[in-house]
C-alpha atoms as a printed R data frame, in Angstrom:
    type eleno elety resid chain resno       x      y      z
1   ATOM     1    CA   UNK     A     1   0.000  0.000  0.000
2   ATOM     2    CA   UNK     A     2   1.181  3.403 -0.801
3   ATOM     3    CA   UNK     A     3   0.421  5.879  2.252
4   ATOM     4    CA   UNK     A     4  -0.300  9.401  1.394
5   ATOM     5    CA   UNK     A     5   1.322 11.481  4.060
6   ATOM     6    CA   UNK     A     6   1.505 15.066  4.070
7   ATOM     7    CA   UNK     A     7   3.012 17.296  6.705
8   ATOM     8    CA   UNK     A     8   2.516 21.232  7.679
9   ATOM     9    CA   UNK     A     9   4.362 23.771  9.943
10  ATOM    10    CA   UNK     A    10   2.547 26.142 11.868
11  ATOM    11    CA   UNK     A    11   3.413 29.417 11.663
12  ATOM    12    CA   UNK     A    12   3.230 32.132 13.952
13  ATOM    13    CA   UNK     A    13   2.185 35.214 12.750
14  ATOM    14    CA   UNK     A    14   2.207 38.931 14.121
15  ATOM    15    CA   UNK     A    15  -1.513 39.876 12.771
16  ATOM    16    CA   UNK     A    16  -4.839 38.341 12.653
17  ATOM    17    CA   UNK     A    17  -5.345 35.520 12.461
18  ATOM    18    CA   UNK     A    18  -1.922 35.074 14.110
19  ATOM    19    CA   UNK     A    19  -1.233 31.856 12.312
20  ATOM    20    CA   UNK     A    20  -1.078 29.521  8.943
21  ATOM    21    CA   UNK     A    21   0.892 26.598  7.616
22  ATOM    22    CA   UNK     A    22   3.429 25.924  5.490
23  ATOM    23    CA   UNK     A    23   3.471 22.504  3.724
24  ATOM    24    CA   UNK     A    24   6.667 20.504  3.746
25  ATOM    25    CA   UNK     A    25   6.563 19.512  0.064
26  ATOM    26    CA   UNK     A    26   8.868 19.539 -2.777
27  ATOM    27    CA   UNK     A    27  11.444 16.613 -1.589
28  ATOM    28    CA   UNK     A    28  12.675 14.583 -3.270
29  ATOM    29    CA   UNK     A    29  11.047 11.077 -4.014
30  ATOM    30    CA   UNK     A    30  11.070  8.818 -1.321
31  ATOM    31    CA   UNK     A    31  11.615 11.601  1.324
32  ATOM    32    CA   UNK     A    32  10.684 10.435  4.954
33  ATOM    33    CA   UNK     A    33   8.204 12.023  7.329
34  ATOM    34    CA   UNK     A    34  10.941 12.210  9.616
35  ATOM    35    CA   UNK     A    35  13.502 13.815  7.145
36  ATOM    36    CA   UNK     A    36  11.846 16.746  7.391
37  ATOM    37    CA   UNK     A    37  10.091 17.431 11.091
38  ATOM    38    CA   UNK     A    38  12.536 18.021 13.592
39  ATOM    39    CA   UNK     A    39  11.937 16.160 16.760
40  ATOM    40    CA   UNK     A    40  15.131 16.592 19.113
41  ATOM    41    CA   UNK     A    41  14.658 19.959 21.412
42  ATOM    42    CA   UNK     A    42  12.708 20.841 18.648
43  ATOM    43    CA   UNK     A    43  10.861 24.281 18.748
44  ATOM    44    CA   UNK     A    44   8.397 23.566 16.347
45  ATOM    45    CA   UNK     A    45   4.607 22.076 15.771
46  ATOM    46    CA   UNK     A    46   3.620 20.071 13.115
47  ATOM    47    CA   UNK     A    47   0.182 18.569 11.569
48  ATOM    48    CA   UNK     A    48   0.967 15.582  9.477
49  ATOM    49    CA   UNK     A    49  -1.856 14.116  7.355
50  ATOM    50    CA   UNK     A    50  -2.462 10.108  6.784
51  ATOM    51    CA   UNK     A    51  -4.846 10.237  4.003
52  ATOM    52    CA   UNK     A    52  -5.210  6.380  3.987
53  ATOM    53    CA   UNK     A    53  -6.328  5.962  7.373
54  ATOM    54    CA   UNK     A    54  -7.679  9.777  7.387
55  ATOM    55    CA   UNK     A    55  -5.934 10.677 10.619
56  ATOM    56    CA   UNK     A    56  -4.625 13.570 11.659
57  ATOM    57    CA   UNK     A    57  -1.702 14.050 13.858
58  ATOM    58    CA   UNK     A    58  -0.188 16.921 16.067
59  ATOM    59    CA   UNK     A    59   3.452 16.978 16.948
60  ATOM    60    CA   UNK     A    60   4.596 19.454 19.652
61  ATOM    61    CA   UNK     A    61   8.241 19.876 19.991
62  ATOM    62    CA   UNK     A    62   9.591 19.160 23.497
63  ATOM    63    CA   UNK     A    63  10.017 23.156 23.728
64  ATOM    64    CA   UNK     A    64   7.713 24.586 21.466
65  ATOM    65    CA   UNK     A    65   5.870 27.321 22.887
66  ATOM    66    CA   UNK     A    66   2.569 26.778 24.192
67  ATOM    67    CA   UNK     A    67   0.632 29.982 22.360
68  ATOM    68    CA   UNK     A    68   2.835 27.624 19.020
69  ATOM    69    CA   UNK     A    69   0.578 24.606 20.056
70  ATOM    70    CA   UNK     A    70  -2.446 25.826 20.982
71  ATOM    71    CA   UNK     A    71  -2.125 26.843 17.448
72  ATOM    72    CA   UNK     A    72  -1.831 23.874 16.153
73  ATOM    73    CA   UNK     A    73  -4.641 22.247 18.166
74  ATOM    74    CA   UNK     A    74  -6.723 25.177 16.145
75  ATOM    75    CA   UNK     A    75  -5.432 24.316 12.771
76  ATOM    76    CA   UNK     A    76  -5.770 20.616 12.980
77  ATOM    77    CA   UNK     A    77  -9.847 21.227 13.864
78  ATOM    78    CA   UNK     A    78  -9.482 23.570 10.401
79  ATOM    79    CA   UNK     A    79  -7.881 20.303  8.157
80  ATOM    80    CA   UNK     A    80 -10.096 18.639  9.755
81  ATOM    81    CA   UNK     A    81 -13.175 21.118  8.467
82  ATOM    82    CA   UNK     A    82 -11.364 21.429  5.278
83  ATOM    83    CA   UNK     A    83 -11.548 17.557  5.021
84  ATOM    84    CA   UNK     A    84 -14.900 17.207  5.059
85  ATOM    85    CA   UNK     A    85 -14.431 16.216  8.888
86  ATOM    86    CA   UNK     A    86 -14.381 12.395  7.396
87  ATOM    87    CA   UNK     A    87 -10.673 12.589  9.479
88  ATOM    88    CA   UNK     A    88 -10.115 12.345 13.326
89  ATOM    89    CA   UNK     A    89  -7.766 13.776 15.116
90  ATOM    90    CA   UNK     A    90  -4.960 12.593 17.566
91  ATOM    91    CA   UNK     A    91  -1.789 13.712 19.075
92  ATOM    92    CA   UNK     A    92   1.262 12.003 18.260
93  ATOM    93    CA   UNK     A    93   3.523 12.964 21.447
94  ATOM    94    CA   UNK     A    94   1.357 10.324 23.010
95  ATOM    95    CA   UNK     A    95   4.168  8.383 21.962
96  ATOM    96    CA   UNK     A    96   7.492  8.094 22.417
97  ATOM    97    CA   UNK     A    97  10.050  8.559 19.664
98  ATOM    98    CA   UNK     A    98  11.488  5.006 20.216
99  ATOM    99    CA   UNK     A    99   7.726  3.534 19.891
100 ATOM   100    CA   UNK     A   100   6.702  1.479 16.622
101 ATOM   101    CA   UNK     A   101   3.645  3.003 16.427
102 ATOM   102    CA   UNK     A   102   5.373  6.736 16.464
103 ATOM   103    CA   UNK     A   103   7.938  4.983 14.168
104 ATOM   104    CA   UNK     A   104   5.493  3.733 11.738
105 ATOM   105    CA   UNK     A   105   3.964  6.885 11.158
106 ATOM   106    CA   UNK     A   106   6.941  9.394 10.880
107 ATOM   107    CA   UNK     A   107   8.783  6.452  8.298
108 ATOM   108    CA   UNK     A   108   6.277  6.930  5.710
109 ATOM   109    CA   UNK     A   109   7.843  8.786  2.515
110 ATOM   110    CA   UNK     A   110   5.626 12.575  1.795
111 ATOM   111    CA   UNK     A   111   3.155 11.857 -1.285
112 ATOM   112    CA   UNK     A   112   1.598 15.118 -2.377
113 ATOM   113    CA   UNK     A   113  -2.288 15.128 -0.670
114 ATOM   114    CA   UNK     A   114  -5.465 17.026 -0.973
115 ATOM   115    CA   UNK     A   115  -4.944 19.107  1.902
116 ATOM   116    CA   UNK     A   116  -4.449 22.583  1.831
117 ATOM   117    CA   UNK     A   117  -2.201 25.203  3.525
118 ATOM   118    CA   UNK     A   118  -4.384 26.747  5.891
119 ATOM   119    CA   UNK     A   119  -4.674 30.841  5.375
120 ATOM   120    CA   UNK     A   120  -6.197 33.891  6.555
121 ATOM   121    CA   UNK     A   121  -9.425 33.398  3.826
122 ATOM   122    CA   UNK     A   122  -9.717 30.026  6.143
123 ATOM   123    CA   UNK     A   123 -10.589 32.044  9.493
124 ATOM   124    CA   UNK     A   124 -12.859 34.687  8.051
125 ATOM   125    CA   UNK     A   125 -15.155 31.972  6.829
126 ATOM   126    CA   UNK     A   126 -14.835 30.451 10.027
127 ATOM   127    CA   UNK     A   127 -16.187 33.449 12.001
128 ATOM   128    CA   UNK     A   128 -18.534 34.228  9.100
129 ATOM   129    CA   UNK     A   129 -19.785 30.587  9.719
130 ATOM   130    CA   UNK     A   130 -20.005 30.593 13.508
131 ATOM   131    CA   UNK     A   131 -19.260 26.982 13.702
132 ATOM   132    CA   UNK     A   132 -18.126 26.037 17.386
133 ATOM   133    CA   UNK     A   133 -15.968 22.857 17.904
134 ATOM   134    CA   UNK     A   134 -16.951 20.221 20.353
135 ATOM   135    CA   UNK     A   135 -14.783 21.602 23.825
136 ATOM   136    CA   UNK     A   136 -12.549 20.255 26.187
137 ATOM   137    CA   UNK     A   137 -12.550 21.121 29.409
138 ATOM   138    CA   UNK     A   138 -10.493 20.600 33.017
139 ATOM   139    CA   UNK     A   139 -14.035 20.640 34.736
140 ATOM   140    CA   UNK     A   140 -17.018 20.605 32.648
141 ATOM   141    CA   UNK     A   141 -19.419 22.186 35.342
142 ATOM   142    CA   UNK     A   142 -17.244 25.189 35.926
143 ATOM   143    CA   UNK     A   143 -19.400 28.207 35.881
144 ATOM   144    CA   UNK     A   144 -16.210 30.726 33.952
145 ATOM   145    CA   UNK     A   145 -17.549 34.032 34.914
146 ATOM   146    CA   UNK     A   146 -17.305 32.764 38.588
147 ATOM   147    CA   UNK     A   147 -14.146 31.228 37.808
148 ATOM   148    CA   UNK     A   148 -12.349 33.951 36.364
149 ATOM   149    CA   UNK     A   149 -13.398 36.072 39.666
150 ATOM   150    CA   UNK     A   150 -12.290 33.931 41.843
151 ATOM   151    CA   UNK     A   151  -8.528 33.934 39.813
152 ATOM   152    CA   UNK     A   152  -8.382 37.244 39.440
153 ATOM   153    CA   UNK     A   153  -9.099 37.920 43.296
154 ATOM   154    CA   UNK     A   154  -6.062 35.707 44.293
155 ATOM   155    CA   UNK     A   155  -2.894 38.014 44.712
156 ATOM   156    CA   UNK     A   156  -0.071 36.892 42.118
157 ATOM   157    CA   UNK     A   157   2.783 35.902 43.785
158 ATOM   158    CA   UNK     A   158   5.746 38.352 44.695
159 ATOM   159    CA   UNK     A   159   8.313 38.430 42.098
160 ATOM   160    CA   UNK     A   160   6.089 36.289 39.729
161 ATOM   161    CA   UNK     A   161   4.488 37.620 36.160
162 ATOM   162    CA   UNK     A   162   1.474 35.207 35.053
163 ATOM   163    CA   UNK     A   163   1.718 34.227 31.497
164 ATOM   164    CA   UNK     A   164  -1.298 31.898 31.396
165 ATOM   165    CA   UNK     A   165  -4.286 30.683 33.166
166 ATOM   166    CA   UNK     A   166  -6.713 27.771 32.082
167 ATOM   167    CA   UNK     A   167 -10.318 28.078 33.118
168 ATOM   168    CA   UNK     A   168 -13.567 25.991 31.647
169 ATOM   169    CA   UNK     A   169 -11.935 24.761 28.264
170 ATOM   170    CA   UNK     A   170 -10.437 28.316 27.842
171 ATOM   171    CA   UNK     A   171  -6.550 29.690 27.656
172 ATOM   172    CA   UNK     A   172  -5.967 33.477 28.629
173 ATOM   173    CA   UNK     A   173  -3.598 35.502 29.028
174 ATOM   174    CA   UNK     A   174  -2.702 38.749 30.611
175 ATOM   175    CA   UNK     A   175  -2.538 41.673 28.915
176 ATOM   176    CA   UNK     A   176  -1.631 45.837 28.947
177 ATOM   177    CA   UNK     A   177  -4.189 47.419 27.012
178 ATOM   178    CA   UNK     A   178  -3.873 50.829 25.903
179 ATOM   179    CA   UNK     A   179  -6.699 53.626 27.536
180 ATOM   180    CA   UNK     A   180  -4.925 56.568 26.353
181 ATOM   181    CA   UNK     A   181  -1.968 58.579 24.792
182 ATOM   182    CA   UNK     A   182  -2.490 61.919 25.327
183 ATOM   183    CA   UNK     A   183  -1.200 64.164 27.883
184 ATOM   184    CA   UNK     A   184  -0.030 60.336 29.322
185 ATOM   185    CA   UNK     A   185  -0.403 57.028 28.675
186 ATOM   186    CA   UNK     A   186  -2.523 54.969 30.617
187 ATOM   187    CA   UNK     A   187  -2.939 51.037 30.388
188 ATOM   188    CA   UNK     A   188  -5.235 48.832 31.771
189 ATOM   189    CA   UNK     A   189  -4.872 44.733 32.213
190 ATOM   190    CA   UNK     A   190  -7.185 42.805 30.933
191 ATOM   191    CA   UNK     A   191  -7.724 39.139 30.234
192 ATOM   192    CA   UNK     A   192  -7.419 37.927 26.204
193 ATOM   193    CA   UNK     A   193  -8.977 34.919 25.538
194 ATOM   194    CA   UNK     A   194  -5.881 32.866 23.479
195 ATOM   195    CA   UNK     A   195  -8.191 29.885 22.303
196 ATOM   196    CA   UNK     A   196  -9.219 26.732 23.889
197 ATOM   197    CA   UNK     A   197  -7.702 23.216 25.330
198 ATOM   198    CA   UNK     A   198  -5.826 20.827 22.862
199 ATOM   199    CA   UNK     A   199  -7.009 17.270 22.679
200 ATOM   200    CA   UNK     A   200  -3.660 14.828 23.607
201 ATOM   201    CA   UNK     A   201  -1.436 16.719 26.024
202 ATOM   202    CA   UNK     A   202   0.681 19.938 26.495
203 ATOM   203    CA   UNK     A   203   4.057 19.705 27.864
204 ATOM   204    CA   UNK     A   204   5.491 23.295 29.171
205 ATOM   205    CA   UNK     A   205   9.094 22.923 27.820
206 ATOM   206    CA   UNK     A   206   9.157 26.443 26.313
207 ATOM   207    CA   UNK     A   207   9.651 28.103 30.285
208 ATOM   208    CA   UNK     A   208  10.638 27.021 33.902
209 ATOM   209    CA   UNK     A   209   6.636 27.597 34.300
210 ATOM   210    CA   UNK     A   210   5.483 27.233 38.094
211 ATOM   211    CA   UNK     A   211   2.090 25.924 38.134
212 ATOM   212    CA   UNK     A   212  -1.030 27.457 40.785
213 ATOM   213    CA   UNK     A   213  -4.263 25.156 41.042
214 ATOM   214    CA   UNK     A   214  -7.387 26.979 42.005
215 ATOM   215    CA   UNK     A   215  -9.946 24.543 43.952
216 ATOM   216    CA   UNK     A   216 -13.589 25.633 45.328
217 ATOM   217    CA   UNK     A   217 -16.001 23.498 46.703
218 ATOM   218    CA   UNK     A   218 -13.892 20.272 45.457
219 ATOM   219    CA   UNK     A   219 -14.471 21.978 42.226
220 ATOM   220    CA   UNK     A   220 -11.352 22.995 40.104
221 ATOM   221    CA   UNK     A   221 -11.756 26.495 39.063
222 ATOM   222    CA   UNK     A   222  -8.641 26.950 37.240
223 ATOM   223    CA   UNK     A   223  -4.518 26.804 36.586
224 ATOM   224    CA   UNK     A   224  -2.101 29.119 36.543
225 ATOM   225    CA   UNK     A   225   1.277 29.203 34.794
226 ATOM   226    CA   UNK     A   226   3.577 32.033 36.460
227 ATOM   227    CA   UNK     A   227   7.235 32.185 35.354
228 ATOM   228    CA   UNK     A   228   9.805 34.356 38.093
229 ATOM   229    CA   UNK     A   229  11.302 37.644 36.560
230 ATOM   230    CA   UNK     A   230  14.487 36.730 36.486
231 ATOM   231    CA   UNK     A   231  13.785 34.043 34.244
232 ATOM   232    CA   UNK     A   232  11.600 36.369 32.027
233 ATOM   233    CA   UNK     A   233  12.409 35.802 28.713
234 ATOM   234    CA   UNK     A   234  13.337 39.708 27.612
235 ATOM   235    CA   UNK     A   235  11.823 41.215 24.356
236 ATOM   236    CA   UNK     A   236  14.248 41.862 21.386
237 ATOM   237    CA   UNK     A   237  14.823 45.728 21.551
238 ATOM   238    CA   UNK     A   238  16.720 47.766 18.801
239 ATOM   239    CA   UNK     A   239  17.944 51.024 19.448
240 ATOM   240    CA   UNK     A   240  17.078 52.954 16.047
241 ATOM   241    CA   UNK     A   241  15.415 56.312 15.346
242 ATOM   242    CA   UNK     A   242  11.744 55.438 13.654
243 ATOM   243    CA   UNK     A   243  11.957 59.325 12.306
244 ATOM   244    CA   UNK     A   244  15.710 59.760 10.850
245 ATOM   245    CA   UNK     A   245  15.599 63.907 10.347
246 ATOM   246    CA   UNK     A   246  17.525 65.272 13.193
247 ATOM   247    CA   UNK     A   247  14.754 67.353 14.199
248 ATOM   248    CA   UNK     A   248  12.253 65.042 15.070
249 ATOM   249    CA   UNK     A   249  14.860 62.779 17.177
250 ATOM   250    CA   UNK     A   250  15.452 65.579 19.831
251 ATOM   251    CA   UNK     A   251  13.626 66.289 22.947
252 ATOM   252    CA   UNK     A   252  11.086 68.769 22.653
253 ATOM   253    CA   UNK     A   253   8.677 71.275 24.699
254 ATOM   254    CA   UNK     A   254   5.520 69.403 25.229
255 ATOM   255    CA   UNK     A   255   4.027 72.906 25.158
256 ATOM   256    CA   UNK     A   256   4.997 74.262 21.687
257 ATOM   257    CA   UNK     A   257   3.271 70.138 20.823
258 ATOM   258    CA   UNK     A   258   0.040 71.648 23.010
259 ATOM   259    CA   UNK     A   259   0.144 75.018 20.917
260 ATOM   260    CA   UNK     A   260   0.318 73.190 17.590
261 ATOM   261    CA   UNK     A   261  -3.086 71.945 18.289
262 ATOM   262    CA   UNK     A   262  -4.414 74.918 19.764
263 ATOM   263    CA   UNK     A   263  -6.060 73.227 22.922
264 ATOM   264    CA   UNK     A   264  -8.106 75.418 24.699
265 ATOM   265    CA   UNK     A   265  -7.175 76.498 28.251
């Protein structure tokens, strides 16, 4: 039997919808699954396609990024709509890499399939469609309103920044939204809804994560990923003028800006 197998990258993105494929394709013949995924320290996620058993895998590297595979959890439910949902899916780091069942699958050569890279046009006609997924969830009778109070009234932790927090079958994150600009800025935080629980398992390898379980009435209302600051992980910064006419890239009076707009006393 020949085995059609394709495989995809997910790819992060900076705008909506924050993330596509890219299909591994254009090997040549006789190219292996595993020739082309990388799967030692790897910080990547993968969707690979067996069209003859019309299965669909994802493949989280051991320190891919959990926003990177939540990602992927989304995309494989999109194959799996573009598929004609005739395909199931299932999570391939249930296995180890020395396991024939992992081996089987990642030894198959990459045939060229009818699946798609997945692209932006993809998530406006899910939205226009309004189709919800069947959901996961770490306690199905959590009320999430409640739950989300009860996080937020729980002091963080000195010295700790949270990065995520898992209530219902929904991922959030923390966020510094802007109010205002002018005469100062003002933020506010505010929880952003990231997406919801992966089927399979998530392993935090991308951070030395510390984990906080929220329990109420033998009920478990949520958990909490903090990393410490020191081990923050610090944003790439570059030092270069975004206006490069001397004149705009020296201090000026904030009143001659006030007069320029002629703002009433």
């Amino acid at each position: 039997m020949i085995y059609l197998m394709q495989v995809f990258e997910i790819i992060e993105l900076k705008e909506f919808p924050y993330m596509a494929t890219m299909e591994l394709a254009n090997f040549p013949e006789n190219t292996l699954v595993s020739d082309v995924i990388q799967m030692e320290n790897s910080e990547k996620v993968y969707i690979i396609i067996d069209h003859n058993l019309k299965r669909i895998w994802n493949y989280n590297g051991l320190v891919s990024t959990f926003k990177l595979q939540l990602y992927g959890g989304i995309i494989a439910g999109m194959f799996r709509k573009q598929l004609k949902l005739f395909y199931r899916i299932f999570s391939l780091n249930a296995y180890s890499t020395e396991d024939k069942h992992f081996k089987d699958i990642v030894n198959h050569a990459l045939l060229p399939g009818i699946a798609k890279d997945i692209t932006e046009n993809d998530f406006l006609q899910t939205t226009q469609t309004n189709i919800i997924p069947e959901e996961i969830s770490i306690h199905a009778g959590v009320d999430v309103q409640h739950a989300l109070e009860d996080i937020n009234n729980i002091p963080i932790p000195k010295d700790f920044i949270r990065k995520f927090f898992i209530t219902g079958s929904n991922i959030y994150s923390d966020e510094n939204i802007i109010d205002t600009f002018f005469p100062e800025i003002k933020t506010q935080k505010k929880q952003i809804k990231l997406g919801r629980l992966n089927d399979g398992f998530t392993f935090f390898g991308d951070n030395q994560y510390s984990l906080r379980l929220i329990v109420k009435k033998r009920c478990v209302q949520g958990i909490e990923l903090f990393v410490h600051k020191e081990k923050e992980k610090e944003a790439y910064k570059i030092d270069l003028p975004v206006l490069y006419e001397e004149r705009f890239n020296k201090s000026q009076d904030i009143e001659n800006l006030k007069k320029a707009f002629q703002i009433p006393e």
